[in-house]
C-alpha positions in Angstrom: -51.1 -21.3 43.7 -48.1 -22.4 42.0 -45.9 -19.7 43.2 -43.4 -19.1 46.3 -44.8 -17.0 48.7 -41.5 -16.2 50.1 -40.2 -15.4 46.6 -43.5 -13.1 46.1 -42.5 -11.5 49.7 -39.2 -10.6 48.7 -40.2 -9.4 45.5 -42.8 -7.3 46.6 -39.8 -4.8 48.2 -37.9 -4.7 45.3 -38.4 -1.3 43.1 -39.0 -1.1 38.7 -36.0 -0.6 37.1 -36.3 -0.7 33.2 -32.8 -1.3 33.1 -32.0 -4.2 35.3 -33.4 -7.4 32.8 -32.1 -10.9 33.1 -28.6 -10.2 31.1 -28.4 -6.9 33.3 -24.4 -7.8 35.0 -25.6 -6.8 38.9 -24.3 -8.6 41.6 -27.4 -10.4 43.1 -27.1 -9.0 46.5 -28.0 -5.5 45.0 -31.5 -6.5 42.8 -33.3 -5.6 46.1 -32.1 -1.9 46.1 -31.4 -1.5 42.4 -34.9 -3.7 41.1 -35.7 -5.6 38.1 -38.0 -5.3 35.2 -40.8 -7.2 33.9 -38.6 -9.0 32.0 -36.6 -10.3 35.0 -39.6 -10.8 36.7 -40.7 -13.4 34.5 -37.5 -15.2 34.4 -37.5 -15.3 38.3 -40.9 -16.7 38.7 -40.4 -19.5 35.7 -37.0 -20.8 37.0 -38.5 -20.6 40.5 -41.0 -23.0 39.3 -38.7 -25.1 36.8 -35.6 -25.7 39.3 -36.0 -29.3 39.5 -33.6 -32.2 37.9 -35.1 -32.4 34.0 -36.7 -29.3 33.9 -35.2 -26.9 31.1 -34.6 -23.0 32.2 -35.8 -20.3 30.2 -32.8 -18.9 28.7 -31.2 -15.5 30.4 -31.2 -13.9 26.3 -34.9 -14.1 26.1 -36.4 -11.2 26.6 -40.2 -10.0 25.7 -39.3 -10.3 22.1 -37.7 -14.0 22.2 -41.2 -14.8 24.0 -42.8 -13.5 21.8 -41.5 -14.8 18.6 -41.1 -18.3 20.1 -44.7 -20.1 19.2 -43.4 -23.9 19.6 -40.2 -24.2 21.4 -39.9 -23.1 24.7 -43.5 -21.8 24.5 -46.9 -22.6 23.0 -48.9 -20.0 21.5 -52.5 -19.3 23.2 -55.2 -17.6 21.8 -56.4 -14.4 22.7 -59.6 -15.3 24.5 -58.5 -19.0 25.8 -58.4 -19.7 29.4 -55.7 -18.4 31.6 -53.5 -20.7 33.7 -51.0 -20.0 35.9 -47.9 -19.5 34.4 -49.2 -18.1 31.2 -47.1 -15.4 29.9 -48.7 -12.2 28.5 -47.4 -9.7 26.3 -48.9 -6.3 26.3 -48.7 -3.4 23.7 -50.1 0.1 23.2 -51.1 -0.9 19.5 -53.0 -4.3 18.7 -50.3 -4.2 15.9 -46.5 -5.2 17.4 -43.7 -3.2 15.2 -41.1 -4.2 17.9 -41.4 -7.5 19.8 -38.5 -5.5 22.4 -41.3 -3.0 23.6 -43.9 -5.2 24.9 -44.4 -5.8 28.3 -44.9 -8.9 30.4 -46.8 -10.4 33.1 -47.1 -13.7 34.5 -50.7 -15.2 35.3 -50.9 -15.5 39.1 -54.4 -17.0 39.5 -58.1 -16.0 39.8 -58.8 -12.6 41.9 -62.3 -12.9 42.9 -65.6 -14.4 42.2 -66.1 -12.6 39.4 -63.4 -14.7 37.5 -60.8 -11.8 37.3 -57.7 -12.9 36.2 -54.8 -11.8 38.5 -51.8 -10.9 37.0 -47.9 -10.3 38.5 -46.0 -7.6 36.8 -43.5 -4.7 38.0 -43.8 -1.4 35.9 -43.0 2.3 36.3 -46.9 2.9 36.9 -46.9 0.4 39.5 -42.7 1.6 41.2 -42.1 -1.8 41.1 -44.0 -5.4 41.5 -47.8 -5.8 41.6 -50.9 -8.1 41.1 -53.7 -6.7 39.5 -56.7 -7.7 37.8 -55.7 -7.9 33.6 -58.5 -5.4 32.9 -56.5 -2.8 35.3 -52.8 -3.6 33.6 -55.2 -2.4 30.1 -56.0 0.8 31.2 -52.9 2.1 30.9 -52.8 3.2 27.9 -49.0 1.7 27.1 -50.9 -2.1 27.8 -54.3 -1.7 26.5 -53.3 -4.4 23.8 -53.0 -8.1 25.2 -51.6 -9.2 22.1 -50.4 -12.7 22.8 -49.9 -15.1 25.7 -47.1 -17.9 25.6 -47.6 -21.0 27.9 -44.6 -22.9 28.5 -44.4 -26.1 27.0 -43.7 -29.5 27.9 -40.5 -29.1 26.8 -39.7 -26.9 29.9 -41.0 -29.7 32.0 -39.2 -32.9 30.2 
């Protein structure tokens, strides 16, 4: 696992809030009352991973749409269907056709959840009150992410 666990501990606590993204102007002391969305989310884990000298930070203006739209700078595009890794990126819809990039929503590969190759996947939503792993085929029953309509990897540019 690539991940924090003391990062995933206190994240755990912290409630959805659709308003609170990574350009949101909170004072940092009050994300654990106030909570974060699944853009921030995102942003918390990469950085985590990518605060080391040389490593580029995902910019505080991207957002699910700048993730989206970014195929080769920041992020590779991956098939739908390709292998998973941690630190994949996924963008979900309620329509397999994206009219707004701004309304999808993300989750961040966490691993494998069982035997039976589940993919495990770190999100916060309103269905969930704040941050969760679940398998991907439970994010898709809801029927605002049944799409999984692209997955970004970050590239070596975040790791150069």
């Amino acid at each position: 696992m690539v991940y924090s666990r003391e990062i995933i501990q206190e994240v755990k606590k912290w409630p959805y809030n659709y308003e609170v993204g990574p350009v949101a102007e909170v004072n940092p002391e009050d994300v654990p009352v106030i909570g974060i969305n699944c853009q921030f989310l995102v942003h918390i884990f990469l950085k985590e991973l990518l605060i080391q000298p040389g490593y580029m930070a995902i910019p505080d203006y991207y957002r699910s749409k700048e993730i989206y739209e970014d195929e080769q700078s920041l992020f590779e595009k991956v098939s739908i269907g390709a292998t998973l890794r941690e630190r994949d990126v996924l963008l979900f819809h309620h329509s397999p056709q994206v009219t707004d990039a701004k309304q999808l929503h993300l989750g961040l590969v966490y691993g494998v959840l069982d035997t039976s190759g589940q993919v495990k996947v770190m999100h916060t939503s309103l269905e969930t009150a704040g941050f969760a792993i679940e398998s991907l085929d439970a994010i898709r029953q809801r029927k605002r992410n049944r799409y999984l309509v692209a997955v970004r990897r970050p590239s070596v540019k975040f790791f150069n």
